[in-house]
C-alpha positions as CSV (number, residue, x, y, z in Angstrom):
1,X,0.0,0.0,0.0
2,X,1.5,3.6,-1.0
3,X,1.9,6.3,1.4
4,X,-0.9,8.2,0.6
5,X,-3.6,5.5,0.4
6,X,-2.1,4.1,3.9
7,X,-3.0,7.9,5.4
8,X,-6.1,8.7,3.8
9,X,-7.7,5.2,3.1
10,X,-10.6,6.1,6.0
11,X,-11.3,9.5,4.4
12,X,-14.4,8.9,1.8
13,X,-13.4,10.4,-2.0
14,X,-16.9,12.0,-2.9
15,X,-18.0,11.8,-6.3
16,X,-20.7,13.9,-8.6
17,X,-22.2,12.7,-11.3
18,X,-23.7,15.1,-14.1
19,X,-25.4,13.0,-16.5
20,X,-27.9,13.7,-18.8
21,X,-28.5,10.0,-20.7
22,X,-30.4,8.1,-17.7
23,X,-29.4,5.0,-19.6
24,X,-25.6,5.7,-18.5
25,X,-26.3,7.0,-15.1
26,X,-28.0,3.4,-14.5
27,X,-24.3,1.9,-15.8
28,X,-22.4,4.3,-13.8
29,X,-23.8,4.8,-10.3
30,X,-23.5,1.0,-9.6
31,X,-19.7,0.4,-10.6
32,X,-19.7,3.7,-8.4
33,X,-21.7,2.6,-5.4
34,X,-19.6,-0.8,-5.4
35,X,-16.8,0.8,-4.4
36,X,-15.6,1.3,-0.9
37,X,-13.3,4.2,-1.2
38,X,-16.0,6.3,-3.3
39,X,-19.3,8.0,-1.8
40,X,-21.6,9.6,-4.6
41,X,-22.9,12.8,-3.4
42,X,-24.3,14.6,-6.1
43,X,-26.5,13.5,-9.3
44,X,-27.3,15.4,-11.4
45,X,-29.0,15.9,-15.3
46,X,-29.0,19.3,-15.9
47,X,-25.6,21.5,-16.2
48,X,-27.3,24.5,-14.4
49,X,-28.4,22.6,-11.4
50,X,-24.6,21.1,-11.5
51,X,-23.2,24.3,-11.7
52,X,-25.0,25.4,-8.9
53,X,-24.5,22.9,-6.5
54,X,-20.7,22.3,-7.5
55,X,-20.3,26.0,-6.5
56,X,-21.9,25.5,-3.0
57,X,-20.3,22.1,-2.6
58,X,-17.0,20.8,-4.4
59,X,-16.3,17.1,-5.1
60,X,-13.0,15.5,-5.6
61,X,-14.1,13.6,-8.8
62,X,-16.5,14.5,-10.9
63,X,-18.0,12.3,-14.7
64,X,-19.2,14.9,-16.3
65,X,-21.3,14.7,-19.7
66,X,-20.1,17.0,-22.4
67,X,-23.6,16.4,-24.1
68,X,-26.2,18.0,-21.9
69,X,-28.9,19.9,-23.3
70,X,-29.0,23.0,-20.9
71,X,-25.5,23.6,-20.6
72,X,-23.0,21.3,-21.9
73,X,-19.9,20.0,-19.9
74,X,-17.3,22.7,-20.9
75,X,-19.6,25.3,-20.0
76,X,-20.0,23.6,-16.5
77,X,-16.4,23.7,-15.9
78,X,-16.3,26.7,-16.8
79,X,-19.0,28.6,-14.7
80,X,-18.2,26.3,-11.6
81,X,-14.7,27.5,-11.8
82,X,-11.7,25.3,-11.3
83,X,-12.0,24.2,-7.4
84,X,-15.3,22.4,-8.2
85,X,-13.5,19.4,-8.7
86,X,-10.2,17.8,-7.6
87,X,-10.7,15.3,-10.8
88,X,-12.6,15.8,-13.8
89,X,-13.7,12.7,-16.1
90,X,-15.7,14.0,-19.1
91,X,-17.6,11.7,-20.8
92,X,-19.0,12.1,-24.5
93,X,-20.5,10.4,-27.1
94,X,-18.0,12.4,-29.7
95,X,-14.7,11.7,-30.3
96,X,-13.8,15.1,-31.4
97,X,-14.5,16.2,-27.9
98,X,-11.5,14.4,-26.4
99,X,-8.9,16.2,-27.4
100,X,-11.0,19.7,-25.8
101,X,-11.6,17.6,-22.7
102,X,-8.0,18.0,-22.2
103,X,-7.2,21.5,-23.3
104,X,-9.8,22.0,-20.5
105,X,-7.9,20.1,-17.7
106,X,-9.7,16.7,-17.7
107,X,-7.8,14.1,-16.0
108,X,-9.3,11.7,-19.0
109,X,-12.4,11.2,-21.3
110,X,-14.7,8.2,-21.6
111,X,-16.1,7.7,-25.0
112,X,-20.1,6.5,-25.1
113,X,-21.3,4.2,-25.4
114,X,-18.1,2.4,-24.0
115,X,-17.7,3.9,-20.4
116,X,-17.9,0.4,-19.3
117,X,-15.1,-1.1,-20.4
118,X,-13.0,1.9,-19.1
119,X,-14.2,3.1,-16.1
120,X,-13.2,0.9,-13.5
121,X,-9.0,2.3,-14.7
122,X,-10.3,5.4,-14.8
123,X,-11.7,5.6,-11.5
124,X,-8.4,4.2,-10.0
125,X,-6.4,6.7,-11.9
126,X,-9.0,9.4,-10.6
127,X,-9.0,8.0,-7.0
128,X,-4.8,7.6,-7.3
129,X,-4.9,12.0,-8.5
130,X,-7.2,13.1,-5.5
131,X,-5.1,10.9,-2.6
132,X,-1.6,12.4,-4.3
133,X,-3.3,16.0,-4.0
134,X,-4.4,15.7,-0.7
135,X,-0.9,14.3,0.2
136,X,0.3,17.3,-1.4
137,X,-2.0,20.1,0.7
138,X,-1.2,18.2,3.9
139,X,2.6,18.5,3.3
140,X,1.9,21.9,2.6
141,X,-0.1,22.8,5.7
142,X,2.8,21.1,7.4
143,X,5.3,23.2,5.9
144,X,3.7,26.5,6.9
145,X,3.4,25.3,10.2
146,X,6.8,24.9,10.3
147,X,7.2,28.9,9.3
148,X,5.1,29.8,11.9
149,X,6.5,28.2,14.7
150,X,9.2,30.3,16.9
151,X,13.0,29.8,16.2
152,X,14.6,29.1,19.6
153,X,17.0,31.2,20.4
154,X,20.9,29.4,20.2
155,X,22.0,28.8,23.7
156,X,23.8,31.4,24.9
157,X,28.1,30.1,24.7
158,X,29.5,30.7,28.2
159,X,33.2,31.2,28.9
160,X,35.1,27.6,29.4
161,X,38.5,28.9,29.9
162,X,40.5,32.5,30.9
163,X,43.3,33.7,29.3
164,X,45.6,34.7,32.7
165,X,48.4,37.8,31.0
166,X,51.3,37.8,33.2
167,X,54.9,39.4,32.5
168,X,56.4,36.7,30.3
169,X,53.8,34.3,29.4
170,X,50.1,33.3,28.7
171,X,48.4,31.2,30.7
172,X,45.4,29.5,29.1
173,X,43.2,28.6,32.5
174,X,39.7,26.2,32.5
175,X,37.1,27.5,34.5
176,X,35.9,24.6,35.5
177,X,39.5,24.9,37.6
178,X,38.5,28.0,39.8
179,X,37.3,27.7,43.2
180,X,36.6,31.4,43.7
181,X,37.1,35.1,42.3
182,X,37.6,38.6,44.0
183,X,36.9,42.1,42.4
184,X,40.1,44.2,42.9
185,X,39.1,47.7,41.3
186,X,39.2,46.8,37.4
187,X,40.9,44.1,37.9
188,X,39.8,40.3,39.4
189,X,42.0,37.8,40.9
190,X,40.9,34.4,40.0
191,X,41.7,31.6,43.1
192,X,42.5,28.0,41.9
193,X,43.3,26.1,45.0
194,X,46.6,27.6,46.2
195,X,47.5,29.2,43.8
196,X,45.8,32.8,42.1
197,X,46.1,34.6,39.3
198,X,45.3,38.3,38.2
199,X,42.9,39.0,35.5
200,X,42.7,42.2,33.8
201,X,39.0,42.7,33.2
202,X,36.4,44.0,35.5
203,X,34.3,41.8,37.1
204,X,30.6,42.9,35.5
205,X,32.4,41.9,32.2
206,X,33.7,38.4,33.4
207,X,30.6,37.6,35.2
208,X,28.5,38.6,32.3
209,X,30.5,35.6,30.3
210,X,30.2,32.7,32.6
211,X,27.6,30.4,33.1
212,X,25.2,31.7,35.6
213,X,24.3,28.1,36.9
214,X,27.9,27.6,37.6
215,X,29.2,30.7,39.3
216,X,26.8,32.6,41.1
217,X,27.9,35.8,43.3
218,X,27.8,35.9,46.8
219,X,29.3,39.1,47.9
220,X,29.5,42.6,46.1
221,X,33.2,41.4,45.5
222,X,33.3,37.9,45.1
223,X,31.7,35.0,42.4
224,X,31.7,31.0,43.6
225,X,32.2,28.3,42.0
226,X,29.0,26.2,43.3
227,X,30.6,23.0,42.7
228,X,33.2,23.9,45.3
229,X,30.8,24.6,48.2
230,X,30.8,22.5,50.8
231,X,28.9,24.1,53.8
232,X,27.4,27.2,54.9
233,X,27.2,28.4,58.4
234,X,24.8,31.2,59.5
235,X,26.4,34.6,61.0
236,X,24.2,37.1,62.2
237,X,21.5,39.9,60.3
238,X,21.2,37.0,57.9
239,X,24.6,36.6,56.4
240,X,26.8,33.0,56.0
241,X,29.5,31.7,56.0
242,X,30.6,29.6,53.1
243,X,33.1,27.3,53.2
244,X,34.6,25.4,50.1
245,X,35.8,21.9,49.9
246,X,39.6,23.2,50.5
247,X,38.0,24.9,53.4
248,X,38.0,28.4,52.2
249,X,36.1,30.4,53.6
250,X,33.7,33.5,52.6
251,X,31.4,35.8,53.1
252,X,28.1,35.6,52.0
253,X,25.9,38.9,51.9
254,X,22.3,38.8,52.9
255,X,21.2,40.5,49.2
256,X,22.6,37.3,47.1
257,X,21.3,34.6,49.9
258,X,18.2,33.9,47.9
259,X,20.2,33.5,44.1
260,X,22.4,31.3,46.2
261,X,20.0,28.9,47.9
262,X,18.1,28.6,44.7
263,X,20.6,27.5,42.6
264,X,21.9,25.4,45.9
265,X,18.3,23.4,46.3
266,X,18.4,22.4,42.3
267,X,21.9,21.1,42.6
């Protein structure tokens, strides 16, 4: 089974029938009716009354007589505009008629008084045009759902390692090496266990660069590195104590308590 037929088998292909021979619409609504896929729902023997109701209602396939007395088929097509139907099979007793049938966007003719013999490939071929169609609308729909949903943001890229200047050299540093940092003026001097090193940048820029959920601040003058907390110890008018894992210890001010325990309880 193709794509298409697999996701629209259970959706009913509906079918119109403008006729004006009863003879043939007595050949044609049966071999219609017998099938499972098709539901007829129009009849009709007049073009007018076609025109009328294809305007109001569309079909997806629609056998169409070229030889009606009122109106004949082209002039059907014509005043019920091109969305009437997603298919059109003309039928006609003249075989000059075919080639027309085509310049007017018929999927295919069926020549009376043989519409027998015919119609059972012609309704596959019919049935096979609408399924592809809708395939076609729903991949579109999709599409411009696509366009219409947001574009995330890219994720912000935080800082993973300092570049440390000192007389001499260039010390290329991780951050996920540094226990702690302290604001000297412009300047910030980064702690990694015993050892520190000055940074020349002020500390509103560096902060700005690293990853929030990583280094939160905990004084006006100093940033932690959570993963090296180890314990804090109440002081008084709300301020801590926190001591690192190398048993550091700093001060933590009672306006970054809050940012602190947050990011503390999710950890």
């Amino acid at each position: 089974m193709e794509l298409q037929e697999a996701l629209f088998e259970s959706v009913p292909i509906r079918v119109g029938v403008v006729e004006g021979a009863s003879e043939t619409r007595r050949l044609v609504l049966p071999l219609l009716e017998a099938d499972a896929d098709v539901h007829v729902a129009a009849v009709h023997s007049e073009g007018s009354a076609a025109v009328e109701s294809l305007r109001r209602e569309p079909v997806d396939i629609l056998f169409l007589d070229v030889d009606l007395e009122d109106l004949d088929g082209f002039q059907v097509l014509h005043e019920a505009g091109s969305a009437c139907a997603g298919a059109v099979v003309l039928m006609t007793a003249k075989e000059e008629h075919a080639l027309r049938a085509f310049e007017a966007g018929a999927l295919d003719c069926l020549l009376k008084p043989r519409v027998p013999e015919r119609f059972a490939q012609v309704l596959g071929r019919a049935k096979e045009h609408v399924r592809r169609g809708r395939l076609q609308q729903l991949v579109r729909q999709l599409a411009g759902l696509v366009r219409t949903l947001p574009v995330p943001s890219p994720a912000p890229r935080y800082l993973d390692r300092l570049v440390i200047r000192e007389v001499g050299r260039v010390t290329l540093l991780a951050v996920d090496d540094v226990d702690w940092m302290a604001a000297e003026d412009n300047y910030v001097q980064v702690h990694v266990g015993e050892r520190s090193h000055l940074l020349r940048q002020p500390m509103r820029e560096l902060e700005a660069r690293l990853d929030p959920e990583r280094f939160v601040r905990i004084h006006r003058s100093t940033l932690v590195n959570l993963q090296r907390v180890q314990e804090l110890r109440p002081l008084l008018h709300g301020e801590y104590q926190v001591i690192l894992r190398d048993r550091t210890t700093l001060k933590l001010s009672r306006g970054y308590r809050e940012r602190l325990g947050l990011l503390l309880a999710q950890g």
